[in-house]
N, C-alpha and C positions, 0 to 999 in steps of 0.2 A: 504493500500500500504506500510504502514511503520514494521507491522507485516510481509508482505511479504520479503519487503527486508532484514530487520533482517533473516528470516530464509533462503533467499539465501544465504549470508552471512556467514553464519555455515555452509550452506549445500557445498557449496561453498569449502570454506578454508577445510572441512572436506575427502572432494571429492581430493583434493589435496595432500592433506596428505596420504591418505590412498594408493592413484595413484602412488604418489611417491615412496611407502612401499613396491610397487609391490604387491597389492590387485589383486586378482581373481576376475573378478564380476559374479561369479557364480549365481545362485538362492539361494542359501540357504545365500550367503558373501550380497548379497543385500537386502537379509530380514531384517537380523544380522542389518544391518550399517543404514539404513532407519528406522529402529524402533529405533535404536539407536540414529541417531540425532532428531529424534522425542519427545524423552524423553529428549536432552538436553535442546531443544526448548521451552518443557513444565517448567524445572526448573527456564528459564531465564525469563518468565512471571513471573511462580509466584516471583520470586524475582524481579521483575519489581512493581508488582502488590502491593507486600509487603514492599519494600524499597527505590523502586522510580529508576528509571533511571540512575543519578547520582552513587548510591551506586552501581549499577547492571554492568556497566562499570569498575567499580574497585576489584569486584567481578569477571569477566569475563572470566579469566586467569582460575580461577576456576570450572566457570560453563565450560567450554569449551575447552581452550585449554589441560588441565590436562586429562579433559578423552579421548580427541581424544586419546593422548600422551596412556593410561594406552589400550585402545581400540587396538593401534598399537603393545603393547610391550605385552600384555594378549592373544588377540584374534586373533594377526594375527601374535605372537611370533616373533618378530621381536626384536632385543636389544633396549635397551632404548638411545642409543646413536643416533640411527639411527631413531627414535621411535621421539625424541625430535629433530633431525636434519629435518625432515620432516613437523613439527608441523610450526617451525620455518620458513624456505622454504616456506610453504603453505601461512604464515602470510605474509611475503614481497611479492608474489603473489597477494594478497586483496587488495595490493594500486592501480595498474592500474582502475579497477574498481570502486574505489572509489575518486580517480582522476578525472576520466569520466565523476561520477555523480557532484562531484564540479562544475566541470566547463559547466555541461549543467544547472545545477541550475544559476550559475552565467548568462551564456548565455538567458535561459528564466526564469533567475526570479521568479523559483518557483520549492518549495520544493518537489512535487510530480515529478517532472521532474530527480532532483536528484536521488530520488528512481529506476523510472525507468533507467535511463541511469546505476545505477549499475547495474541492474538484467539484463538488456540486453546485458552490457560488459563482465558481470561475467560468463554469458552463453558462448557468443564467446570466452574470454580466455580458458577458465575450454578444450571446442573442441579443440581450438589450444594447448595448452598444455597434453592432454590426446594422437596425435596424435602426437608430435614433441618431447615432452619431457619427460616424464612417464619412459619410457624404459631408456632410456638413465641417467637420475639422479638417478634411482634404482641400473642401474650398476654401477656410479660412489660411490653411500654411500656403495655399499657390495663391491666395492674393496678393501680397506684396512679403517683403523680405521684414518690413518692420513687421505687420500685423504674427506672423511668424514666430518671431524673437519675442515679440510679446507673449504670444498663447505659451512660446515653449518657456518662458523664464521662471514662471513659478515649478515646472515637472524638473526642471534642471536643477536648481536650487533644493526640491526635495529630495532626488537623487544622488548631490551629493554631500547633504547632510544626513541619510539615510546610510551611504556607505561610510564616511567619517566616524558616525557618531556608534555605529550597531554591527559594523563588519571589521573596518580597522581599528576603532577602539571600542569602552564598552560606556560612551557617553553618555549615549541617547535613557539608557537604565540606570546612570547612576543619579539620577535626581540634581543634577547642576542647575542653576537657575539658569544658567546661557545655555543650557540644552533642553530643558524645560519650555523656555521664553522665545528660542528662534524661529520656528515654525509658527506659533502664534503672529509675532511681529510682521512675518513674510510675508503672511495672509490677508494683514489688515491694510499694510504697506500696500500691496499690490490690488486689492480690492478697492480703496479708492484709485490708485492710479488708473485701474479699469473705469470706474465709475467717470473719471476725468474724460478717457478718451474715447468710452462710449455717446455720453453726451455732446463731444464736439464731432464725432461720426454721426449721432442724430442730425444734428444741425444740418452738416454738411450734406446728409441724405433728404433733410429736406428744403433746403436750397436746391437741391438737383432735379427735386420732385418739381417744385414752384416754375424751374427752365422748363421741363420738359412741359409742364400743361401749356406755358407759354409758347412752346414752339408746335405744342398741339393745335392750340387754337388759330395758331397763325398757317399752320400748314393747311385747317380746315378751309379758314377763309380763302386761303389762295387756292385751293381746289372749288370753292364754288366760283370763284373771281376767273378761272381758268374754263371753265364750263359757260359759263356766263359770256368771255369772249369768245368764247366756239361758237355759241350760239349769232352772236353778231356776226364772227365774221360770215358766218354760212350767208346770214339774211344780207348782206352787204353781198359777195362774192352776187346772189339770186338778183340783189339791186344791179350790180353792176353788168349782168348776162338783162336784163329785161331792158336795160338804160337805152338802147338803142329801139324798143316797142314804144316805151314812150316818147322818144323824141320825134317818132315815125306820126304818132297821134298825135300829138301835139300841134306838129307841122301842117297834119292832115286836119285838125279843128283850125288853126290861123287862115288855112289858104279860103276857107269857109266862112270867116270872119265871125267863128261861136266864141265870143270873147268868155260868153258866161257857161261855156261849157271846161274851157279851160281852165277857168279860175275854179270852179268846182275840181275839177283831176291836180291841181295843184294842190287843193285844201289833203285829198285824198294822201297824195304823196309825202306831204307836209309829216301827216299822224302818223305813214308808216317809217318815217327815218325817225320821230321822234322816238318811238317805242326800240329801236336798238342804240339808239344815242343815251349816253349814262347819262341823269340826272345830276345836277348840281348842286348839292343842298346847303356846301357853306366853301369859304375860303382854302381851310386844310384840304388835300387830297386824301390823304389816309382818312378821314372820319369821310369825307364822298363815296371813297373805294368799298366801305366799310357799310355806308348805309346805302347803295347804290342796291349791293347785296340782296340784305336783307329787305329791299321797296321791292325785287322783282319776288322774291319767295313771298312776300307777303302776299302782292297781287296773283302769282299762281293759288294761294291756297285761301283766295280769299279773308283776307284778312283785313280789317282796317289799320294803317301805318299811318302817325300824323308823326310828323317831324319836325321841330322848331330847331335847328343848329344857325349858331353864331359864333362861328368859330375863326378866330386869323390861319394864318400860315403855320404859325410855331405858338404849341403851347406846351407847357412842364410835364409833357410825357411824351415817351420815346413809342417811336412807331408800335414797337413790341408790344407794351405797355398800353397803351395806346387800342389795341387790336384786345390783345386779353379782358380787360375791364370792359369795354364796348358790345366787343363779342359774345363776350360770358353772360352780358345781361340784356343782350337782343335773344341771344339764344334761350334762355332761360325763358326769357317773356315768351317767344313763341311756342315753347315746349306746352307753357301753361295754358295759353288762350285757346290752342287745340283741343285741349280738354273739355271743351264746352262745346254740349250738343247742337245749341244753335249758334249760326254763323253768324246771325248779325252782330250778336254779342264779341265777338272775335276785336276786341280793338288792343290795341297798342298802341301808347303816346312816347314821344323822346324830347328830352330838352336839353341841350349843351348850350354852355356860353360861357366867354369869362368877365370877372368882372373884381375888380381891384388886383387884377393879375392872378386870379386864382381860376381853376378850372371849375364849374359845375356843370353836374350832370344829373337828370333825373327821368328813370325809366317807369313808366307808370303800363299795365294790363291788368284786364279782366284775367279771372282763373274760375276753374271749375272743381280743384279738388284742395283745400282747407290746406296752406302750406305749414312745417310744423318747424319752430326755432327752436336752436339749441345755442345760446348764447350770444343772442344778438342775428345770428346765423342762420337763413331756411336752409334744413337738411332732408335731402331724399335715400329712400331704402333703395331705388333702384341700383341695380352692377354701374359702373362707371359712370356715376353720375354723383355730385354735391361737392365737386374738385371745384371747379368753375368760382361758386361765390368764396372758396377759398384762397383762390389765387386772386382775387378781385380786392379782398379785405388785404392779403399780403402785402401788393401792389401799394393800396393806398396808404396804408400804415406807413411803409417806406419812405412815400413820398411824405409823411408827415402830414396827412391830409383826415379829417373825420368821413363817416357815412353809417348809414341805418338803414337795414329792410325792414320795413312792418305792412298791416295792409288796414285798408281806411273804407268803409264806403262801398266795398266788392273791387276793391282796387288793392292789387301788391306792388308795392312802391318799392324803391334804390334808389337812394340821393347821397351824391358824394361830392366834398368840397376837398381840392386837393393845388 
């Protein structure tokens, strides 16, 4: 039993490591690794056999840990940083199980009890571990070299105040206050340092989150701004193939002197270039581009759009910006007004302007289904959907500006002074 659990033990810690390394267990990776810890198994008798226990423990590091280590960074090309982050890992891993067996040894009093209670811990971590963890620590040691160094600093540091203090001397048991106190210290040490660089990895993840909605919403816009000039140019290209019909009639009403037939085909003409020629609604191009948009979606799906913009060339937000906050709460309005069984009711109001140098803006529609706030904030249960007024509050906050949704009247309001 004590042969067996030795070679859990390795197989064990081995299986770990290799897990973590992101191992294939292919056929051929579980020949490789099995004949492999097979042979190390063999070397740790015979230096059992040859030099006694004692010595074979102090030896250890070498019978074992070294060639997982050389096994990870040779045979599964893996760097030696991550090669040795893994080894380590693998080792602070081995204490639960050997914790287990302590204390069922202490529990019944006998040493084959210890034995097993590890092989049968070791079995249930290695499953829980292989299915919760594996994946997940392989992606954190190949994201960068620091995140790495970080994960592995604490398995490193127990490893070798483990072998210091329990293998080459007999520290760790003799009740020292600095062998007592380091392992606590490590822990709290590094627990906040974790806590440190978790929270500036939040941030950072959602700073990346904030770009991406914005360059979400910008790429929507430009795919409908994109469809929207296909469609012109087609009606333009049809203009420009018919231009020679009407100048044929034309010629043909003058030579007949139907002044008022002409001026009637003119009127007609007039409406259809207006209807592919974009609307004008204020100064900026980017809020024309923007509401050009959303006036032809509104008129396909019936909708009423009133629009009051007063806007210059340049105001305190950038195109992007600009598009995100506009977009997110046109979009939004007409997500909502759709909801409403009759069409008449379908309106939507806009008002942009500035004034003491300050941008305002206020989005006003009818809705149909009772919008519900959480902190100032309408929030939707739908998949990918309640980002938009997140990045919209982002946005303004930034720029140092206020704003409120509430709804008044069967009206859902968005007014932002920025």
């Amino acid at each position: 039993m004590a042969f067996s659990r030795y070679y859990t033990a390795l197989l064990y810690g081995a299986l770990i490591a290799v897990g973590f390394s992101g191992m294939v267990f292919t056929k051929k990776n579980r020949i490789v690794f099995f004949s492999f810890t097979l042979f190390l198994f063999l070397l740790q008798v015979i230096s059992f056999k040859l030099f006694g226990m004692a010595m074979t423990l102090k030896v250890y590091p070498l019978l074992s840990h070294l060639p997982v280590v050389l096994f990870i960074a040779l045979y599964l090309k893996r760097s030696f940083l991550i090669s040795f982050t893994a080894v380590f890992a693998s080792f602070l891993c081995c204490q639960p199980p050997r914790f287990i067996g302590t204390v069922a040894r202490e529990i019944f009093d006998s040493v084959s009890m210890d034995h097993l209670g590890y092989i049968l811990s070791a079995i249930l971590f290695y499953l829980l571990l292989k299915k919760y963890a594996f994946n997940q620590v392989n992606h954190l040691m190949n994201r960068s070299v620091y995140s790495c160094l970080m994960f592995g600093s604490v398995p490193f540091l127990y490893y070798v105040y483990d072998q210091l203090g329990s293998v080459y001397t007999n520290l760790t048991y003799s009740g020292e206050r600095v062998a007592v106190q380091f392992m606590p210290f490590i822990t709290a040490a590094f627990f906040f340092i974790f806590v440190l660089i978790y929270y500036s990895e939040t941030q950072k993840q959602q700073r990346l989150q904030r770009e991406k909605e914005l360059l979400d919403t910008q790429f929507k816009l430009a795919q409908k701004e994109f469809d929207s000039f296909k469609q012109m140019e087609e009606a333009n290209r049809a203009y420009r193939h018919d231009m020679r019909h009407h100048s044929n009639l034309l010629l043909g009403f003058a030579k007949e002197g139907r002044l008022d037939l002409i001026t009637e085909y003119l009127k007609d003409i007039k409406v259809d270039i207006e209807k592919i020629t974009p609307k004008k609604y204020c100064e900026n191009e980017t809020v024309n581009l923007i509401l050009s948009s959303y006036g032809r979606e509104a008129e396909e799906k019936n909708i009423e759009f009133v629009v009051d913009a007063k806007l210059p060339v340049t105001i305190p937000l950038t195109d992007t910006e600009l598009c995100s906050v506009l977009s997110n709460a046109l979009e939004n309005a007409f997500n909502a007004v759709l909801t409403l069984d009759e069409k008449k009711n379908r309106e939507i109001q806009l008002r942009a302007y500035e004034k003491n140098e300050k941008l305002c803006i206020e989005a006003k529609n009818r809705y149909g289904i009772e919008p519900v706030f959480i902190k100032g904030l309408p929030v939707s249960n739908e998949m990918e959907h309640g980002f938009g007024t997140k990045s919209m509050a982002n946005i303004i906050r930034n720029k140092e500006g206020v704003f409120r949704f509430y709804t008044e009247n069967g009206w859902f309001i968005f007014q932002a002074v920025l």
